[in-house]
Every structure is written in C-alpha cells, then in structure tokens.
C-alpha positions as CSV (number, residue, x, y, z in Angstrom):
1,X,-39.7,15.1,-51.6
2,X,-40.4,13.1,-48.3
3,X,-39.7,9.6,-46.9
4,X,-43.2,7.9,-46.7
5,X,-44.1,4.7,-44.9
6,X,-47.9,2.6,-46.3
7,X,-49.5,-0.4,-45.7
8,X,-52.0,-0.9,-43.1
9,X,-51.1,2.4,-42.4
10,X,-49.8,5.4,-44.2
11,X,-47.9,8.7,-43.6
12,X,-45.0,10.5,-43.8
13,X,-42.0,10.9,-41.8
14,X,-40.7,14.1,-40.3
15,X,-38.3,15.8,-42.3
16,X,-35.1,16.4,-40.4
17,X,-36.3,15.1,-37.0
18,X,-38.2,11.0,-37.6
19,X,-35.5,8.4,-38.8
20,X,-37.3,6.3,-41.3
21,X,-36.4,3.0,-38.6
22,X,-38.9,5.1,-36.1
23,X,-41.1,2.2,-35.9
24,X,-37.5,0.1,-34.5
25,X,-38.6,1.8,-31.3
26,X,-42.0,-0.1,-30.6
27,X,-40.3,-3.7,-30.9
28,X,-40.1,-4.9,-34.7
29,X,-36.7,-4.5,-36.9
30,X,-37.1,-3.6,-40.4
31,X,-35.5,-4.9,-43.5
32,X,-34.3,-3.9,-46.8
33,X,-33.7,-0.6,-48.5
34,X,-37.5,-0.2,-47.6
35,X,-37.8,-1.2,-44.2
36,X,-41.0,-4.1,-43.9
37,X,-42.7,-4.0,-40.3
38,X,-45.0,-6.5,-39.1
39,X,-46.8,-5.8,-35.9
40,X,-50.1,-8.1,-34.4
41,X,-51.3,-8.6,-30.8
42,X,-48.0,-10.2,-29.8
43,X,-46.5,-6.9,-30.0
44,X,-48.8,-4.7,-28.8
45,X,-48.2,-4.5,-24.9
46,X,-44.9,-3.1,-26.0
47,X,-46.3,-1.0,-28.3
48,X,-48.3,0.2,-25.0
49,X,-45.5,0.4,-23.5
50,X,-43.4,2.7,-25.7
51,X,-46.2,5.1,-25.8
52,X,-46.2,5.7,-22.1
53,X,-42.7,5.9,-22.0
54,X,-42.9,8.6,-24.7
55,X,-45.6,10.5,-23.1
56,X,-43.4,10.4,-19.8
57,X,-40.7,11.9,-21.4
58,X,-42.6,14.4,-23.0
59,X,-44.3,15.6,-20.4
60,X,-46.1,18.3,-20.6
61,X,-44.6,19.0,-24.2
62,X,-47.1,17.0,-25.6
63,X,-50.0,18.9,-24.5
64,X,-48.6,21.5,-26.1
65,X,-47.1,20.4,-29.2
66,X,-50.6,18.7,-30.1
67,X,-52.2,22.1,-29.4
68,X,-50.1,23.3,-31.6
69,X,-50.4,20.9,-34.6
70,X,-53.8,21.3,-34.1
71,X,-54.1,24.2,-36.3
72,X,-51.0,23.9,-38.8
73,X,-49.0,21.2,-40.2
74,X,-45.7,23.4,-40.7
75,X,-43.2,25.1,-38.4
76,X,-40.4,27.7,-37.8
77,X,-38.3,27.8,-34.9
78,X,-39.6,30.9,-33.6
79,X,-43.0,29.7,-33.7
80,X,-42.3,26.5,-31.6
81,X,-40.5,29.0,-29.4
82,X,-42.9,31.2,-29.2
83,X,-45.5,28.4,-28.3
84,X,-43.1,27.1,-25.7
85,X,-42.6,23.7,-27.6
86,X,-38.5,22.4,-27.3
87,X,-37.8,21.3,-30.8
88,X,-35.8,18.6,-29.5
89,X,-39.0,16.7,-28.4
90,X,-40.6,17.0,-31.9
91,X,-38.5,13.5,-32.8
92,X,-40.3,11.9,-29.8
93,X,-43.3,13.4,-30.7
94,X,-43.4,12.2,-34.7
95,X,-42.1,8.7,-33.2
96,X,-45.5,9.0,-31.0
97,X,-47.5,10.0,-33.6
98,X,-46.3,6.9,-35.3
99,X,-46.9,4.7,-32.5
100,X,-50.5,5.5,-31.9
101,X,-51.0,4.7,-36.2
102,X,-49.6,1.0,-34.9
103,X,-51.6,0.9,-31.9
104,X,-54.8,1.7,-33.6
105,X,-54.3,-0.7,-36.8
106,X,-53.5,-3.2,-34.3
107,X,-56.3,-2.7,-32.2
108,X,-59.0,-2.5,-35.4
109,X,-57.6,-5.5,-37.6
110,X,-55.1,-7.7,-34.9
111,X,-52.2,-6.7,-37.1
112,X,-50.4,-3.8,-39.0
113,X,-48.2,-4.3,-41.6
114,X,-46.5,-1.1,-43.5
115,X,-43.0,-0.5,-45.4
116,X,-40.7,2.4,-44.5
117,X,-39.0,4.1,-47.4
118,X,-35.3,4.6,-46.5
C-alpha cells in the first residue's frame, strides 16, 4: 500500500523517505486529509527556483542517483552504497522528482493541479 498523489499529474510517493506535503516545498500549502495543490505560471519561478536549489544540494548525488534509477525502480542499502548514492539525499531526490512533474505540467497546460493522499 503507497501514498499516491493525481491530477494533472500522477505518482507515487516514496515510501519511508517523501512526506506526502513534498509538494509544500515548491510554494503551495495543501489542505485536507488529502492535500489539494494548485500551481499555474504565478508559481513557477519558484518552482524554478526549488529545483536549482535541490540540484545544488545534491550535487553530484544526482548524477548518480538518476543513473541509478535508470535501470531499477527498487533499492537496498547496500546497493545505494555500493553505487555511492547517500540515502539521506533520496528525500531530496523524490522531492525533485516531484518538482520537475510540476514544472513540466505547468509548462505544457499554464497550470497543475493534483491531490496528495495523507
């Protein structure tokens, strides 16, 4: 059983590292037991923003973390350890994910709306 978000966009949250208020991060609060975002042009320089900031502070993390996500969707310890990936960046790096989703709906139809189960 996962926590899933959908709307204009759609996905699932990280088990044990992405709070389902990830999307709090990019500028918009959510509401309610499920958590309502609204995003449109307004907010996408922040959007923007929080994705450099995110790809600052993973450094070169990301590089590898995408590499390795780019062959396998699940993950032990050892094998982020073994790939050289911190697990403490994986939050970041599902928030990120998560971000770009936003940034792209926003960029193809001027707004992205989605609900985050809690």
């Amino acid at each position: 059983m996962g926590r899933y978000y959908s709307g204009d966009i759609e996905g699932k949250f990280w088990f044990g590292v992405q709070s389902s208020k990830a999307a709090d991060r990019f500028g918009v609060r959510g509401e309610s037991s499920y958590i309502s975002y609204y995003f449109d042009e307004e907010n996408k320089e922040e959007v923007e923003e929080e994705l450099k900031r995110l790809e600052e502070s993973l450094g070169d993390q990301l590089k590898l973390i995408e590499d390795f996500f780019a062959n396998q969707s699940s993950y032990t310890a050892s094998e982020l350890a073994d790939n050289g990936i911190n697990v403490e960046c994986l939050s970041d790096y599902a928030d990120y994910l998560l971000g770009k989703q936003i940034l792209d709906c926003i960029n193809e139809n001027g707004c992205c709306s989605f609900d985050a189960e809690l």
